[in-house]
DRENLO-193763 format. One line per 3 residues: their letters; for each residue x, y, z of C-alpha. Coordinates in nm, 4 decimals. Layout:
A = X/Y/Z | ...
% end
This chain:
XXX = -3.8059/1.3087/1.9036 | -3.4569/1.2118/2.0349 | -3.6106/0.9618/2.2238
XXX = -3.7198/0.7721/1.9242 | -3.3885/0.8926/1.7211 | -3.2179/0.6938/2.0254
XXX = -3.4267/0.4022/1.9887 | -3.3810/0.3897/1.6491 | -2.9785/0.4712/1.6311
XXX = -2.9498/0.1673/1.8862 | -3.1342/-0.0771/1.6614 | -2.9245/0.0490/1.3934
XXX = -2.5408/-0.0076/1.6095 | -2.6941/-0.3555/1.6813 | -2.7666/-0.4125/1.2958
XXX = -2.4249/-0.2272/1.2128 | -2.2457/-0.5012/1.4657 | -2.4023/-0.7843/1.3582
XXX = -2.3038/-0.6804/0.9885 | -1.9536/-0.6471/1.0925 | -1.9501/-0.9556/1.2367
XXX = -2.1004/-1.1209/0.9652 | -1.8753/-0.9981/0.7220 | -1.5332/-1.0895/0.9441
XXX = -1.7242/-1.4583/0.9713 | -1.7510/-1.4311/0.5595 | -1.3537/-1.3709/0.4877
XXX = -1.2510/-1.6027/0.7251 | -1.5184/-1.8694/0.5636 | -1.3632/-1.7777/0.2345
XXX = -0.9817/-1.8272/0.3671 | -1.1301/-2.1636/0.4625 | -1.2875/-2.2614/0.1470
XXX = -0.9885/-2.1438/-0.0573 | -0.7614/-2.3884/0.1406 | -0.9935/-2.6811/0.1250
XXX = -1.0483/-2.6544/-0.2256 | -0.6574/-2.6158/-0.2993 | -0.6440/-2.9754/-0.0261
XXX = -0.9313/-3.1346/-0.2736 | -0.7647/-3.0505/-0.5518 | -0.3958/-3.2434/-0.4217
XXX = -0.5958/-3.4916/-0.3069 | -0.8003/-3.5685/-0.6104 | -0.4670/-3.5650/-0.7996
XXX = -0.2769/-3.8194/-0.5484 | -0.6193/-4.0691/-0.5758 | -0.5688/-4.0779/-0.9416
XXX = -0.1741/-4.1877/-0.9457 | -0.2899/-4.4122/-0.6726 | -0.5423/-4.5588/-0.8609
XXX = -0.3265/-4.5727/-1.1639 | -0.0197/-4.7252/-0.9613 | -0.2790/-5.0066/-0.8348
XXX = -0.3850/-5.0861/-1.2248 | -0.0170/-5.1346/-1.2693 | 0.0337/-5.4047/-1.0058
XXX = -0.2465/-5.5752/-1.0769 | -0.2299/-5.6001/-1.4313 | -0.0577/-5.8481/-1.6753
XXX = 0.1765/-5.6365/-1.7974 | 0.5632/-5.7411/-1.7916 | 0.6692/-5.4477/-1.5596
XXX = 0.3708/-5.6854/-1.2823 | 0.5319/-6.0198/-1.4217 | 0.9085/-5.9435/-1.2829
XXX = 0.7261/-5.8044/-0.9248 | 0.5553/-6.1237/-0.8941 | 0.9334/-6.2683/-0.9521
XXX = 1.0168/-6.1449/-0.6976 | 0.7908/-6.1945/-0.4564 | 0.6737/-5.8184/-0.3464
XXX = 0.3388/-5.7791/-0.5862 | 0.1041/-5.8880/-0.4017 | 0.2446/-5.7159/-0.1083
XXX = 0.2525/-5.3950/-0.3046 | -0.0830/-5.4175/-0.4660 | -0.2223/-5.4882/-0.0930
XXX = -0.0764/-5.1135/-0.0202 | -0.1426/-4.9531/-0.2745 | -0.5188/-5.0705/-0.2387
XXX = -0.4892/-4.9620/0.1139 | -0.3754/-4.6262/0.0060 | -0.6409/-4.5635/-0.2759
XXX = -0.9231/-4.6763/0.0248 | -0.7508/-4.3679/0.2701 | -0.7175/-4.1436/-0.0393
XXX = -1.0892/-4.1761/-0.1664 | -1.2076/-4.1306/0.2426 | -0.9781/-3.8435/0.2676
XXX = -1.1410/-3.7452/-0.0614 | -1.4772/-3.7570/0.0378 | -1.4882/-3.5956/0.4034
XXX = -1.2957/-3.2922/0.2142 | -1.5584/-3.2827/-0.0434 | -1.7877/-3.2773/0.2446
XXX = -1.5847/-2.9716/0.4001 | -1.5877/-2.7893/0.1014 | -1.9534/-2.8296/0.0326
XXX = -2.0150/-2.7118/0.3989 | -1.8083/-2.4380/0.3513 | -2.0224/-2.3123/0.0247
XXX = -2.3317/-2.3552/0.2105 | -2.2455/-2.1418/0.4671 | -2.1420/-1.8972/0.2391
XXX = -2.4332/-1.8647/0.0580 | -2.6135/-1.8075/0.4201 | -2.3741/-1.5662/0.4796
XXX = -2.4083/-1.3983/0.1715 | -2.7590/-1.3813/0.1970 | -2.7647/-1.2672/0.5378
XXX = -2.5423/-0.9838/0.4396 | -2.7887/-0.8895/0.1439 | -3.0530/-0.8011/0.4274
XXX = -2.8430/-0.5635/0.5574 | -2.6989/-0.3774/0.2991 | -2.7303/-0.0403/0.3371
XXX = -2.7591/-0.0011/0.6764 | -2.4017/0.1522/0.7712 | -2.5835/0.4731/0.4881
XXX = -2.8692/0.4623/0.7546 | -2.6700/0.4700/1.1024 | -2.4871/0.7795/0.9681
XXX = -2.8194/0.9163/0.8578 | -2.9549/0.8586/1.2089 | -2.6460/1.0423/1.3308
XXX = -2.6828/1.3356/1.1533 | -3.0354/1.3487/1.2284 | -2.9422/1.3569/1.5672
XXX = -2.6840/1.6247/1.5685 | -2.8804/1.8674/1.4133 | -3.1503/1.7758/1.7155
XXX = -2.8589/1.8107/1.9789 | -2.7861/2.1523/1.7714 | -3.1270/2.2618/1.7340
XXX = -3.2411/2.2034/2.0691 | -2.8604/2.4111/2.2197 | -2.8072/2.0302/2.4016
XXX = -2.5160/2.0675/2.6645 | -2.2873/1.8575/2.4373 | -2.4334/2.0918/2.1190
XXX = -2.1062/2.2821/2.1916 | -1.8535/2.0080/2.1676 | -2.0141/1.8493/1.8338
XXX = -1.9801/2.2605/1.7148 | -1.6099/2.2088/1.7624 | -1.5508/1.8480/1.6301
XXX = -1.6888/1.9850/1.3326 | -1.5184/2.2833/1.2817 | -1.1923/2.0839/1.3466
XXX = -1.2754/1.7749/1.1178 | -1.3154/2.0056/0.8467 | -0.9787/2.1835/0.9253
XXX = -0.8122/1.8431/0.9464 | -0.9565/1.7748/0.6164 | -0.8433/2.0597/0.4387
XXX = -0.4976/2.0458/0.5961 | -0.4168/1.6655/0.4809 | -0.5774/1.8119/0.1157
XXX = -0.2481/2.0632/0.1819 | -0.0240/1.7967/0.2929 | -0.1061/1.5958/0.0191
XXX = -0.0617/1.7873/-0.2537 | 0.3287/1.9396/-0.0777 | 0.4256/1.5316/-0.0370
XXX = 0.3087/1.5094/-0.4430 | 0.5384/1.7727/-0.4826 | 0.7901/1.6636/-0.2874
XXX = 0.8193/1.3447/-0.4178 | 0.8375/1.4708/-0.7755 | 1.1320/1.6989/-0.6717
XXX = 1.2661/1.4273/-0.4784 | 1.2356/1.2184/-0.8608 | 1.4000/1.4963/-1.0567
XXX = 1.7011/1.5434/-0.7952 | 1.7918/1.1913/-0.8153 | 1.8420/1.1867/-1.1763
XXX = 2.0269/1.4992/-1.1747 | 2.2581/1.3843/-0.8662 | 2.2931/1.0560/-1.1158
XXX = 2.4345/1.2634/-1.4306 | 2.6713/1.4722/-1.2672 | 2.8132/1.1780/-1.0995
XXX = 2.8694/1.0070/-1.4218 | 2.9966/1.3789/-1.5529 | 3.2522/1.3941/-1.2491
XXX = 3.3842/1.0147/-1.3077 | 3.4295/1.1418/-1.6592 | 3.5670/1.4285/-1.5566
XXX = 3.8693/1.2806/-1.3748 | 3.9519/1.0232/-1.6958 | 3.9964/1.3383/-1.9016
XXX = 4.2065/1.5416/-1.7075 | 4.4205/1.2371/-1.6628 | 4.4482/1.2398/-2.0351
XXX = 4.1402/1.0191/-2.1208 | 4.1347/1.1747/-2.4824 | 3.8547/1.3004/-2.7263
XXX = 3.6202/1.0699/-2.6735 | 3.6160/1.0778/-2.3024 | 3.5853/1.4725/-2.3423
XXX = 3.2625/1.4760/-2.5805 | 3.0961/1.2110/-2.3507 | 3.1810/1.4811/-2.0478
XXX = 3.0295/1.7590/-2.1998 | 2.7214/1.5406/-2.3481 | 2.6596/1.4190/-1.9277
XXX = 2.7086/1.7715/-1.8119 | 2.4499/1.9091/-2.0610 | 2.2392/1.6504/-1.9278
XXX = 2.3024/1.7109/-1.5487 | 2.2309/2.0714/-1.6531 | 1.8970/2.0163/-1.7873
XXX = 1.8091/1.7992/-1.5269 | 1.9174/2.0637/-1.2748 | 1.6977/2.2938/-1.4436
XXX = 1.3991/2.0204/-1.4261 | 1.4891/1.9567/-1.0457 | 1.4548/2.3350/-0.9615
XXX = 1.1303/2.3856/-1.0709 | 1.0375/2.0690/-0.8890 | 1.1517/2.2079/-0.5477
XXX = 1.0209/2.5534/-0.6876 | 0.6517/2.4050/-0.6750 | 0.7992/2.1791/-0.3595
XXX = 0.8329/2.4819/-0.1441 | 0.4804/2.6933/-0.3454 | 0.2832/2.3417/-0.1624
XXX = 0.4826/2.3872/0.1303 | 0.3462/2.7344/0.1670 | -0.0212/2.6182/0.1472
XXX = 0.0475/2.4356/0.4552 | -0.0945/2.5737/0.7657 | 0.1718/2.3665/0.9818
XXX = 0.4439/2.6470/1.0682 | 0.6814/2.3484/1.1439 | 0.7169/2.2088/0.7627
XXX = 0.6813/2.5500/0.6087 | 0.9869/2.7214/0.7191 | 1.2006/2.4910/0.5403
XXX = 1.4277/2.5987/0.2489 | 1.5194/2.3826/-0.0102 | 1.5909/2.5883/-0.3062
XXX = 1.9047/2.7427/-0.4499 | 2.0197/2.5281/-0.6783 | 2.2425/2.6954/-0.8877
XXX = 2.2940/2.5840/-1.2678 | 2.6520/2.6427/-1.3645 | 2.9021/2.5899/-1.6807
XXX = 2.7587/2.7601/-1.9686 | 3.0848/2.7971/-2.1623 | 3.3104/2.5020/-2.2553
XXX = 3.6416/2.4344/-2.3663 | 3.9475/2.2290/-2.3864 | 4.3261/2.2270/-2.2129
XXX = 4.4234/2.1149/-1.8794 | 4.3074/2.4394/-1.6554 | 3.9645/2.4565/-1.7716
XXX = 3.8769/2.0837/-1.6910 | 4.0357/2.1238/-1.3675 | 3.7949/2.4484/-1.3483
XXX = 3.5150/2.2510/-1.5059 | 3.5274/1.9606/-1.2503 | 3.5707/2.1898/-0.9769
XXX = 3.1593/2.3116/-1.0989 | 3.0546/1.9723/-1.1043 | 3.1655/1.8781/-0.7609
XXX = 3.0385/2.1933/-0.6327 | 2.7063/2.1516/-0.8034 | 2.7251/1.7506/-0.7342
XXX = 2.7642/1.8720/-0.3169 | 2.4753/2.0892/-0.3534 | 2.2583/1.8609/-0.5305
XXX = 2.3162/1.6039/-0.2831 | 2.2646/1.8633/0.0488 | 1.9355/1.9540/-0.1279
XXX = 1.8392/1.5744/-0.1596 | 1.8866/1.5363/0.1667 | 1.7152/1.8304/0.2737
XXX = 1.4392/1.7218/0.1418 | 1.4127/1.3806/0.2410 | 1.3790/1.5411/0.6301
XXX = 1.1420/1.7820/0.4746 | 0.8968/1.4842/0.3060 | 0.9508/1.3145/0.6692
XXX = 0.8135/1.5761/0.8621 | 0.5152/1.6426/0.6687 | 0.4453/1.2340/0.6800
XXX = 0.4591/1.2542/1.0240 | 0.2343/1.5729/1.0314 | -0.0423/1.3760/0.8192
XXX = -0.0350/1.0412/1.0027 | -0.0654/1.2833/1.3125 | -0.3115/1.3957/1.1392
XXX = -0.5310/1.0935/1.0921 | -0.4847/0.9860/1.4467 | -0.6879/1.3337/1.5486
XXX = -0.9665/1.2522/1.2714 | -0.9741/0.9084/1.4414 | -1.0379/1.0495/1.7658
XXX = -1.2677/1.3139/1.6705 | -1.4645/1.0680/1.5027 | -1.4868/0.8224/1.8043
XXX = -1.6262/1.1042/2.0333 | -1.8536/1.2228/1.7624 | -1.9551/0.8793/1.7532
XXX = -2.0274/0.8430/2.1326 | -2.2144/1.1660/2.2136 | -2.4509/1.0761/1.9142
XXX = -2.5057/0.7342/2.0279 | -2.5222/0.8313/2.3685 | -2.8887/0.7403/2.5507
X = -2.9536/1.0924/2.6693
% end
């Protein structure tokens, strides 16, 4: 049985190859045929105002009269015909490229058709294979045992990672537009203690309202940020804290002590939105680098999956 499972999975790598190679010859056919077309199509345009500027000179019309006045008509009509004859051979050997080009890709095309389906059949062969190597407790039955187990641990970690970066990113969303309103509170803040009037005051207390619900918004974020980071079976991203934002100002009022005791909450809470920005900028950083570590491993365990199962023996 695994002799013929052998025979067959190397027919199918040579099929799988030849696909591969096919299909790189195909894009770069395509590249080709895109460029040759966009040459016909300058060239095609330049023939016509060549053939048009010839019409010109030779003509009877006054603009033809005064060039034969001068003495440079004939020499310019003998040019220009000189040009259209390069133009229509440049013309023609592109149209030759171009049709070249097609043809090939329809026999690309249709060699590709043959083999459709057979990367579907390669990994059937594969796993046909394993469970003989399994079955029959093959000295490498072990090892495939453990790339499995640890593909499907890798798979449900990056599922983990995922969903935490989702998170993350979200938080990351609502912080910034918090960090953005009590910036515009605090700049307000300093025009009415400096006697910025009324106006100046309601517009303070409107963006610190905002910032406030935004706050609010940003600390559930993180909330779920660090619920996702929990999920994670990486001990390195999940003993980071981001939380403890702390909503402040619920009372308001006028005179000269209580602004100065009002701005002294938004820069606090401004400092603290901006430490927990940061924070979790390193935080989304780390678990980026944790799933493109990630990947690299599925890579790997996928390339010596791939060579014990295509192995001869």
């Amino acid at each position: 049985m695994l002799t013929e499972l052998n025979r067959r999975l190397t027919e199918t790598a040579e099929a799988l190859q030849r696909k591969n190679a096919l299909m790189q010859e195909k894009q770069t056919t395509e590249e080709v045929l895109w460029r040759l077309r966009q040459d016909l199509d300058d060239l095609e345009d330049r023939l016509q105002k060549s053939a048009a500027r010839l019409q010109a000179l030779e003509g009877a019309s006054l603009q033809a009269g005064w060039h034969s006045l001068l003495g440079d008509r004939d020499e310019q009509a003998a040019q220009a015909r000189q040009d259209l004859q390069r133009l229509k051979g440049q013309v023609q050997k592109t149209r030759r490229a171009v049709q070249e080009a097609e043809a090939r890709l329809s026999e690309l095309e249709a060699q590709l058709a043959q083999l459709m389906g057979v990367e579907d059949a390669f990994e059937n062969l594969m796993l046909q294979k394993e469970q003989a190597l399994l079955s029959a407790r093959h000295p490498l039955s072990a090892e495939l045992q453990e790339i499995n187990r640890r593909q499907q641990s890798l798979h449900a970690e990056k599922r983990e990672i995922g969903e935490a970066l989702q998170a993350g990113l979200d938080a990351l969303d609502r912080l910034k537009e918090a960090i953005e309103a009590l910036e515009s509170a605090s700049g307000l803040g300093v025009w009415d203690i400096l006697g910025g009037g009324g106006l100046v005051s309601v517009f303070k207390h409107s963006r610190i309202r905002d910032a406030r619900d935004l706050l609010e918004q940003a600390q559930r974020a993180l909330n779920r940020f660090e619920r996702e980071l929990r999920d994670v079976q990486s001990s390195s991203d999940s003993d980071l804290q981001v939380g403890g934002l702390e909503l402040f100002l619920d009372i308001f009022a006028d005179g000269l002590l209580v602004d100065a005791w009002v701005q002294s909450k938004v820069s606090a809470a401004l400092d603290r939105a901006r430490d927990r920005h940061a924070d979790l900028i390193a935080a989304l950083n780390r678990l980026n680098q944790r799933y493109r570590q990630l990947e690299r491993e599925e890579v790997d365990l996928h390339r010596r999956r791939r060579e014990i199962l295509t192995a001869p023996g």
